[in-house]
LUMGUVO-769068 format. One record per residue: residue in one letter; x, y, z of N, C-alpha, C, O in turn. Coordinates in steps of 0.05 Angstrom, whole numbers, plus 5000, padded with zeros to 4 digits. Example, Ala and Ser with C-alpha at 12.3 -4.5 7.8 and 13.67 -1.06 7.14 Angstrom:
! LUMGUVO-769068
A526448865156524649105156526449345156528549345169/S525749555142527349795143525850015157526850235161/
***
This chain:
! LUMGUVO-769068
X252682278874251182338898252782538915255082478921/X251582788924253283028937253182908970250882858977/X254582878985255482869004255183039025254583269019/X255382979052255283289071258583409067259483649067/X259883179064262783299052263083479038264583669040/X261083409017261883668996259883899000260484128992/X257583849013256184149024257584319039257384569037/X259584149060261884299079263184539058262984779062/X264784399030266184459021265084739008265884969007/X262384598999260984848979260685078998261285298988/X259785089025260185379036262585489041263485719038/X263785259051267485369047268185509028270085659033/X267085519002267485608986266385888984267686078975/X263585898994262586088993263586329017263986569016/X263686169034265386339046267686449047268286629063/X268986369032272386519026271186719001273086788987/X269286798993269086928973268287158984269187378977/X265787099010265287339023267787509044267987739051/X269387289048271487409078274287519052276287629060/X273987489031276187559015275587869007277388019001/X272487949009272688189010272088409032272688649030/X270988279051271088359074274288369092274688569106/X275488229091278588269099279888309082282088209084/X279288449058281888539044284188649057286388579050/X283388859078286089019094287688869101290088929100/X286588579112287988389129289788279107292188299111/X288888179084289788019061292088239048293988169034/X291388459054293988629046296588649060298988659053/X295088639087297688649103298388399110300788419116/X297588169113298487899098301087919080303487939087/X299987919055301087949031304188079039306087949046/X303988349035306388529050308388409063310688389054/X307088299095309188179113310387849083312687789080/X308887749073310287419062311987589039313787449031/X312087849027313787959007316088009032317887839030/X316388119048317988159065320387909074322887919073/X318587729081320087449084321187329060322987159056/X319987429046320787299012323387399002325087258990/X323487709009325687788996328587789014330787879007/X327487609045330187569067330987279046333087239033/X329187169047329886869031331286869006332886688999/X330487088992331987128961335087178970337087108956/X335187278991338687348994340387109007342887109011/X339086959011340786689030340386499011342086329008/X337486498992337786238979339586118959340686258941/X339985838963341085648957344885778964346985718952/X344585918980347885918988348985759002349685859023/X349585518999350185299006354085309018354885129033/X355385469012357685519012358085729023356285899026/X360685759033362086069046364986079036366085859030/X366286299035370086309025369686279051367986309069/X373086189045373686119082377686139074378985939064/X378586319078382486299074383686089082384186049106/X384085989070387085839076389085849073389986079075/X391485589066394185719070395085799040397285909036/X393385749017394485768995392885998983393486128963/X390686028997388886258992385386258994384886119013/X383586328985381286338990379586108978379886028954/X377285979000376985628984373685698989372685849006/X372485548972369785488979369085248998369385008994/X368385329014367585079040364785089045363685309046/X363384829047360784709050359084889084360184829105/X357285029083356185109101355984819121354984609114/X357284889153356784679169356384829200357984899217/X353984829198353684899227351284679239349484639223/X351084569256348784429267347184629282344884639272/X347484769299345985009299343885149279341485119278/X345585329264343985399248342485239220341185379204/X342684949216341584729210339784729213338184789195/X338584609250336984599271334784919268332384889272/X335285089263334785359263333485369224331585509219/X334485249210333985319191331185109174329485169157/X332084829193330084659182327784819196326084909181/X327584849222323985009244323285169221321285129209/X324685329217323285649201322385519177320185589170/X323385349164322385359127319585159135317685219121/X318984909159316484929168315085109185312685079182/X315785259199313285459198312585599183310185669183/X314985699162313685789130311785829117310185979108/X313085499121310985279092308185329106306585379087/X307185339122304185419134303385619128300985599133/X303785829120302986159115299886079106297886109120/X300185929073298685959058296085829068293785909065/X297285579084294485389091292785499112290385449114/X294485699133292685839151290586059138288186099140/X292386159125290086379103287386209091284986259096/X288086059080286585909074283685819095281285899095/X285085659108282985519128281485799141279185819134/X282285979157281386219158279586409137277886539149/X279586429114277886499092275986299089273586369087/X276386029088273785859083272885729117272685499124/X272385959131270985859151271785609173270285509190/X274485529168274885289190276585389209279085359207/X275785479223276685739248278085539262280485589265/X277085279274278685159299281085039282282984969296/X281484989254283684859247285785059244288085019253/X284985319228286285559229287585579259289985579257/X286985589281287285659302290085449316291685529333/X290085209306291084949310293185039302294985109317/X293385059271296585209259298185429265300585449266/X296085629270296285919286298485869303300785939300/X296885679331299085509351300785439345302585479360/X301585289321303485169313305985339310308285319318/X304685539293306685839288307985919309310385959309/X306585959329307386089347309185879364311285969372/X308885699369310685459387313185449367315485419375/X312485479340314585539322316885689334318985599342/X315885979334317786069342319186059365321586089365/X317685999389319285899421320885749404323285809409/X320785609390322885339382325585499362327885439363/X324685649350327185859343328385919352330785899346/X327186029375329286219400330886019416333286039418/X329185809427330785579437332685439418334285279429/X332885479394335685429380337685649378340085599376/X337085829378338986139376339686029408341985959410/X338485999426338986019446340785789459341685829482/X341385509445343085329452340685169481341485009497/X338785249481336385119497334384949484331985019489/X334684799473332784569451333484389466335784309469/X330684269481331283959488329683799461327583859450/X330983629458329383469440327083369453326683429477/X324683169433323383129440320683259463318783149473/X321783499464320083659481319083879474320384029460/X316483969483314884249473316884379476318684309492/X317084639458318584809467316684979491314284939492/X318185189512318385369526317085619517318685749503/X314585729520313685919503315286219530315586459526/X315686119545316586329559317686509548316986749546/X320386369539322486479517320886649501322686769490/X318586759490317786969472316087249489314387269507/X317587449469315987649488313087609497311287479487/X313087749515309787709532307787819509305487749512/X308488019483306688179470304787959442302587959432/X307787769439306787509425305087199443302987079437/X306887159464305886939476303086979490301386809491/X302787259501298687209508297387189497295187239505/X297987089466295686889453295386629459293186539452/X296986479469297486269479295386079489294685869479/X294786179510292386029520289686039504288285849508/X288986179491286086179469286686019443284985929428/X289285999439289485869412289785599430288285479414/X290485409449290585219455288185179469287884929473/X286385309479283385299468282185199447280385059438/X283185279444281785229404282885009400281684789401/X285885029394286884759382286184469403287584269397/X284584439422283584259444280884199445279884009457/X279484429426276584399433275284409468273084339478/X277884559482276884519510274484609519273984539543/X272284779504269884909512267584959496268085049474/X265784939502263084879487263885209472264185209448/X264185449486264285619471266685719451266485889433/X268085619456270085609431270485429406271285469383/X269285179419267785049395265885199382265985239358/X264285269394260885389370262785639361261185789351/X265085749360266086009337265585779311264385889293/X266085499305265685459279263585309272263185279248/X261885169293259185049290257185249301256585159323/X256085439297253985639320252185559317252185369301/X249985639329247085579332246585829308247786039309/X244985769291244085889271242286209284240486209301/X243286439272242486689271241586849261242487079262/X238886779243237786759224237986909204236086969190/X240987009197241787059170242986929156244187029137/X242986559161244886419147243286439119241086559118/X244386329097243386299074241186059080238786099077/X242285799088240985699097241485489111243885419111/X239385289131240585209160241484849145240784699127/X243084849162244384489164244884429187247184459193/X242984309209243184359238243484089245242183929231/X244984009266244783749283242483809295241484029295/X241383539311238783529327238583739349236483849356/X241683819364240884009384242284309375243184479390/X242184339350241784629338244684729329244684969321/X247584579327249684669314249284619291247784449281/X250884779282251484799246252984599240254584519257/X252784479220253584259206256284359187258584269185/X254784579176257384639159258284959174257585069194/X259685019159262285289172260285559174258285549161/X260585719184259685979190261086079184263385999186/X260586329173262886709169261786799199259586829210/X264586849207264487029234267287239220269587169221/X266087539206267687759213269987709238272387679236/X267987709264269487819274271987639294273787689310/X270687389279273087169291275287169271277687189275/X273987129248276287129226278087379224279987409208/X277387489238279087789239281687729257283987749251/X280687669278282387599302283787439301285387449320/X284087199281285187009269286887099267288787089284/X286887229244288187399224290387529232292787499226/X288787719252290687889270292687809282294687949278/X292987629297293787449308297187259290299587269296/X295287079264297087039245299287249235301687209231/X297887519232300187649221302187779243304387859236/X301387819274302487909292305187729285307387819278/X304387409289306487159286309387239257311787299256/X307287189241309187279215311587499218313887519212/X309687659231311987969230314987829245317187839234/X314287689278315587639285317487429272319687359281/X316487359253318287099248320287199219322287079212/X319087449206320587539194322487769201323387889182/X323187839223324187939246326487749260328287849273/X326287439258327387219264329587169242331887089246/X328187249213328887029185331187289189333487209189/X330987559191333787759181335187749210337587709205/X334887759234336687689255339487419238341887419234/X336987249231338786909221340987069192343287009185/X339087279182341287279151343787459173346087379174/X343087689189344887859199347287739211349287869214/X346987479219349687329228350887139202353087049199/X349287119189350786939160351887159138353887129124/X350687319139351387549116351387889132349888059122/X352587939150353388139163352888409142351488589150/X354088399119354088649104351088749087349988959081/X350588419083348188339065344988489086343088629081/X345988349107343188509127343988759139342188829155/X344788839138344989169142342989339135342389419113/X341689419163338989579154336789409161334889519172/X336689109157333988929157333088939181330688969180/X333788929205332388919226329789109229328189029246/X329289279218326489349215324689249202322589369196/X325288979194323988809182323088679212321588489209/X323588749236322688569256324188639285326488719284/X322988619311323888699331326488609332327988659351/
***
């Protein structure tokens, strides 16, 4: 027996097929920025060790910083999200997309507040701490991620516009299942990769103090 669960799913579906060619540019430059971050990660990974002189001569010693620890666990979870925002964004679930989006971005305040020796535990981070060109997304994505408004809700339930394929309506006229909005999913998007740049801009700052010789040149990987 098919479900409204799986009707959700089946346009989900259908819709990542249409927004996959309609945002290709986006999905390129996607793509691009996570090769970017990929190849900061290929130079640090699994270097678990540093030489360090002593009195008899040069020793391998266990990387120990709590700092950059703290700094290293934040980034590999905001990471790990790349793929699922793409995702939820291509199959139409705009307010969840938008939720992680946030996440990204509080991400990084929480970066800086460890570079910065300003991490209170247990507390939001400070979005202050990020330039003004990243943080005035701020308030629309915590919109979203709150459901604070009838109109920011209907970007993923709308009142039908009579080009859907076809309608699945609650009694007072929202969509049941996901809508393609171009021009939301764009802005998503936009938005997501603004984040990324910055955070791969973050990941070669972090290699440029661990591997000095190794990042030479990377900072144009990021402000």
């Amino acid at each position: 027996m098919t479900t409204w669960d799986d009707f959700i799913a089946i346009e989900a579906d259908n819709i990542s097929r249409e927004a996959r060619k309609r945002l290709s540019s986006r999905i390129e430059q996607n793509n691009q920025i996570y090769k970017n971050i990929g190849s900061g990660i290929d130079k640090i990974f699994n270097k678990l060790t540093r030489m360090e002189m002593r009195e008899h001569g040069p020793v391998e010693v266990v990387r120990d910083d709590e700092n950059h620890r703290e700094w290293e666990t934040a980034f590999s979870v905001v990471n790990m999200a790349g793929n699922s925002v793409v995702h939820l964004i291509l199959s139409g679930y705009y307010l969840q997309a938008i939720t992680l989006v946030r996440q990204e971005l509080e991400g990084l305040a929480q970066l800086e507040h460890i570079t910065q020796g300003s991490r209170v535990n247990n507390k939001a981070p400070n979005i202050v701490v990020l330039d003004a060109e990243i943080r005035k997304f701020y308030g629309e994505l915590s919109e979203g991620a709150h459901l604070a408004n009838h109109d920011i809700t209907a970007l993923q339930a709308p009142m039908p516009t009579g080009f859907d394929r076809y309608y699945a309506q609650l009694p007072h006229g929202p969509s049941l299942i996901p809508r393609y909005s171009h021009e939301v999913a764009d802005g998503i998007f936009n938005v997501h990769i603004k984040i990324r740049e910055e955070l791969n801009g973050c990941l070669h700052r972090h290699i440029a103090k661990l591997f000095p010789s190794c990042a030479h040149g990377e900072r144009s990987g990021g402000k």
